[in-house]
N, C-alpha and C positions, 0 to 999 in steps of 0.2 A: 556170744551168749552161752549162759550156759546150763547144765540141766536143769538147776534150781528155778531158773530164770522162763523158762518152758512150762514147768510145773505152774510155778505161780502164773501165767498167762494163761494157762486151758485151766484153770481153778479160778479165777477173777471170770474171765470169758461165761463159767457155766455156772457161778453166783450171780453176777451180773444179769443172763439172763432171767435164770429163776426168779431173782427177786421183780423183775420187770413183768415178766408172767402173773404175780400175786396180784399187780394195779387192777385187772380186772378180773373178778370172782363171780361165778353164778350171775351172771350176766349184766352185772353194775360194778360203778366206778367203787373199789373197797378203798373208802375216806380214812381207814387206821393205818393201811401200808401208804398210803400217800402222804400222812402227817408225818409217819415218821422218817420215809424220805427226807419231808423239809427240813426237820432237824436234825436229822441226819448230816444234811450237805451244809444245814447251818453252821453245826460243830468244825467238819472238814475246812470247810473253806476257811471259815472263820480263825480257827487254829491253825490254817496252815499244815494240816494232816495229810500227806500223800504216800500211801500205803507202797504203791508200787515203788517210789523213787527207796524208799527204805529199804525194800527189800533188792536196791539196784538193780528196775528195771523202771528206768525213766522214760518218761512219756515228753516228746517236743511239742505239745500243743499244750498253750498255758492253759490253763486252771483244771483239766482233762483231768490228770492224776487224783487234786482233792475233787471233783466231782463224782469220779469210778469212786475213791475211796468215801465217799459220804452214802455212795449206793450199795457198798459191801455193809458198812457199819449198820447201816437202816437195816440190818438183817438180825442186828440183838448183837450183847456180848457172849451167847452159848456159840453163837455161827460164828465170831470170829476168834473165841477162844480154841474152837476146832479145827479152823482154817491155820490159825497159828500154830498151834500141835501136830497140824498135820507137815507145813511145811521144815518144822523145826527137824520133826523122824527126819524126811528127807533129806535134807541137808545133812544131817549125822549121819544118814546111810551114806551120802555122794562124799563125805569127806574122807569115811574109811576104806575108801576102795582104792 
């Protein structure tokens, strides 16, 4: 494995939770983060979208990957245009050392 490959698992691991934290707000079920979970994991699975496997770091339990990837997505395209940005620096940084 390699540093890339770390980075994107403690960055999946602490979106993942965040976004699991938003299900419950101010002391009720918040019905907008949960819808767009559903479509969220609709898209994923549906498309066949696994965010980790792309970035080769594949997950052995089937549908695991498009599931994590349909609960990164449910975060909007600003969260994962950042997430993408963020891993891209890195990678440029790990490849000029």
């Amino acid at each position: 494995m390699n540093l890339l490959q770390y980075v994107v698992a403690a960055s999946v691991v602490e979106a993942l939770w965040e976004t699991t934290k938003m299900f419950w707000q101010n002391g009720k079920l918040s019905y907008d983060r949960v819808g767009a979970v559903f479509f969220a994991e609709l898209i994923a699975i549906g498309a066949n979208i696994d965010f980790l496997a792309a970035v080769g770091l594949p997950i052995y339990i089937p549908y695991a990957g498009r599931i994590l990837t349909g609960l990164l997505i449910s975060r909007g395209a600003n969260f994962v245009h950042d997430l993408l940005g963020n891993l891209n620096n890195i990678q440029q940084k790990t490849k000029t050392k």
